[in-house]
C-alpha positions as CSV (number, residue, x, y, z in Angstrom):
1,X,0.0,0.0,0.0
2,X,1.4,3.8,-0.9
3,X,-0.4,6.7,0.3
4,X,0.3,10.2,-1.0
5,X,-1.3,13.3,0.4
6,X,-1.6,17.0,-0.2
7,X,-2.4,19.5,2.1
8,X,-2.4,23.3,1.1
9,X,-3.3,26.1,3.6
10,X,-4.5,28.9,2.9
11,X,-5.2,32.4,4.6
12,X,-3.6,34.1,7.5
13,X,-3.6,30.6,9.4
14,X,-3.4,28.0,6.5
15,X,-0.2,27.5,7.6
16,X,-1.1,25.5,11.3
17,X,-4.0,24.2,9.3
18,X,-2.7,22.6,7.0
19,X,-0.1,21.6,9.6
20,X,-2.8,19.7,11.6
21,X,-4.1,18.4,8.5
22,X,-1.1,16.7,8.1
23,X,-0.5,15.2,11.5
24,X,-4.3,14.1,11.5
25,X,-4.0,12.3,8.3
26,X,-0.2,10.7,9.3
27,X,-3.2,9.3,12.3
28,X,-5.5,8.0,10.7
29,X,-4.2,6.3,7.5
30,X,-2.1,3.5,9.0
31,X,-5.4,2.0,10.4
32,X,-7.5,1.5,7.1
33,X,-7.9,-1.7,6.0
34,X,-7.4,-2.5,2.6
35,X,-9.6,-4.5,-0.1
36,X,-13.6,-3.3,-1.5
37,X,-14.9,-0.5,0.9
38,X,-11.3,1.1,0.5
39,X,-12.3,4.2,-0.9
40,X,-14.9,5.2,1.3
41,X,-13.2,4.8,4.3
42,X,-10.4,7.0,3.2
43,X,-13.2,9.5,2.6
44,X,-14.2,8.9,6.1
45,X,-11.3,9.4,7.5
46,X,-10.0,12.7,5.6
47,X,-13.8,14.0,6.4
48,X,-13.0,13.3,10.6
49,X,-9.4,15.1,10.1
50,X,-11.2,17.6,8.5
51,X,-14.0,17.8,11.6
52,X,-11.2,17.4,14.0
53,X,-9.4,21.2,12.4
54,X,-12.9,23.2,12.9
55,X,-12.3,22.2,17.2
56,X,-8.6,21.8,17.6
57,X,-7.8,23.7,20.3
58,X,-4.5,25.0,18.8
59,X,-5.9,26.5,15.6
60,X,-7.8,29.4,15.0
61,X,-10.0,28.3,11.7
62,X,-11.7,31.0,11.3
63,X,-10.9,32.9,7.5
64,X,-8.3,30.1,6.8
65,X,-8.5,26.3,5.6
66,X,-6.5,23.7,4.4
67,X,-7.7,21.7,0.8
68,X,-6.1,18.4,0.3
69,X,-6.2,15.0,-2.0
70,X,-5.3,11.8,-0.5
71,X,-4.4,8.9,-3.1
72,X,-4.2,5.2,-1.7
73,X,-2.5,3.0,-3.7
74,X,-3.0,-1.1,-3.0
75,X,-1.0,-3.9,-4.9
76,X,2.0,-2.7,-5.4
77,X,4.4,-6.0,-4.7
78,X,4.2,-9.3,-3.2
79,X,2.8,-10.4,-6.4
80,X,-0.4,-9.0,-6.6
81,X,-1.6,-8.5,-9.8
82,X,-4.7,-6.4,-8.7
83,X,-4.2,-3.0,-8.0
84,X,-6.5,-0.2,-6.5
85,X,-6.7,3.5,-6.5
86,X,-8.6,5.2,-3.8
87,X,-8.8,8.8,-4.2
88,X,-10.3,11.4,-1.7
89,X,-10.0,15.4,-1.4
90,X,-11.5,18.0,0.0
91,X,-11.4,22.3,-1.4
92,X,-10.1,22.4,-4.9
93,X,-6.7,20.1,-4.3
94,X,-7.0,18.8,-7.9
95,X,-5.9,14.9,-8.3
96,X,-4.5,14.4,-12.3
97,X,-3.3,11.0,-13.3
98,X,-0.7,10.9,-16.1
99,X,-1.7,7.8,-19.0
100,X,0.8,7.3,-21.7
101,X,0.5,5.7,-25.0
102,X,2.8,4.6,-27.1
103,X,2.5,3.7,-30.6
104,X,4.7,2.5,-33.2
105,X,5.0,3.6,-36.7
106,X,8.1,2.3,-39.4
107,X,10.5,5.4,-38.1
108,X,10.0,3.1,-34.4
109,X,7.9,3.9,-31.2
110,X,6.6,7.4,-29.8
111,X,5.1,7.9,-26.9
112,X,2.5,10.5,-26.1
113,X,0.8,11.6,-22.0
114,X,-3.2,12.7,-21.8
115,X,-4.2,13.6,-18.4
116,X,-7.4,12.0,-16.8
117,X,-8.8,14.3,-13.6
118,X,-9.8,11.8,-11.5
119,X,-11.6,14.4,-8.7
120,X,-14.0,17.5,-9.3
121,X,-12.6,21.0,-7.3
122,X,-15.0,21.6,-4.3
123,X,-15.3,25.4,-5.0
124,X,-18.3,27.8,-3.9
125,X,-18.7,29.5,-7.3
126,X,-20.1,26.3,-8.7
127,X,-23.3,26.1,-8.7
128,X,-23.6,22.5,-7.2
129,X,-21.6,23.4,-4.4
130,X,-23.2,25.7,-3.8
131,X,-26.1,24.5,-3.0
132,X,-24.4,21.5,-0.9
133,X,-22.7,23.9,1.0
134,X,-26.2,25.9,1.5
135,X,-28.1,22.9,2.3
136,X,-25.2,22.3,4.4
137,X,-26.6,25.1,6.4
138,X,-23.3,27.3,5.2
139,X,-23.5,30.5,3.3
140,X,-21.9,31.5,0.7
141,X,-20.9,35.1,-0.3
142,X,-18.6,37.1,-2.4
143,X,-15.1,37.7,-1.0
144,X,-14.8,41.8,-0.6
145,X,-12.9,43.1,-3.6
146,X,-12.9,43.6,-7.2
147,X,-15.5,42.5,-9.8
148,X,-15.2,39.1,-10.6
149,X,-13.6,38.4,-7.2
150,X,-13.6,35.0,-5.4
151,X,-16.3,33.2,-3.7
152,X,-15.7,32.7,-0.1
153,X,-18.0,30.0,2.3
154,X,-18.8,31.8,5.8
């Protein structure tokens, strides 16, 4: 099993945030069990890190936030042939995988990359998020600032 994770903070605290976003994570993962159901308890756990930063006692939440993709990786050795990808994220931490192809033509081989995005960006401007983060019983307003500025979540 190989787990990768990415944490970014942002605002004046995203910094201890993301910190604690980290440390949670470095928790939680060791514990999952591997095999079908994989994916959703990853989810579960990054969603119970993620609960755990709004009352840490340490870190001030409040204008800040961390975003992070987690990607869980099983069969990799002991001669498995089955592999599986578990991917989880939270804010607009964009996961990308890289596919190549190659092909062959009489000059000999090239080989090309396309990029699949395996997650869609959590972002309050969209219009389904939106409304999950409404029905949520969060708001959602424009940040202060020029036309066309960002969407913050309050």
């Amino acid at each position: 099993v190989a787990t990768i994770a990415v944490v970014d903070g942002h605002g004046k605290r995203g910094g201890a945030l993301s910190a604690a976003a980290r440390d949670g994570l470095a928790k939680a993962l060791p514990g999952l069990t591997a095999g079908p159901g994989s994916a959703k308890l990853l989810a579960e756990a990054l969603l119970a890190v993620d609960a755990g930063l709004l009352i840490h006692a340490q870190v001030d939440a409040e204008l800040s936030g961390a975003t992070c993709a987690v990607l869980r990786i099983e069969g990799l050795g002991g001669g498995s042939t089955a592999r599986r990808l578990s991917i989880a994220h939270l804010g607009d931490c964009r996961a990308v995988l890289g596919r190549v192809k190659k092909a062959r033509s009489d000059g000999g081989s090239s080989t090309s990359w396309t990029a699949v995005r395996l997650t869609e960006d959590h972002r309050p401007g969209e219009v389904t998020e939106a409304a999950r983060l409404v029905s949520a019983g969060g708001r959602v307003r424009k940040a202060p600032g020029p036309p066309g500025g960002e969407v913050s979540v309050l």
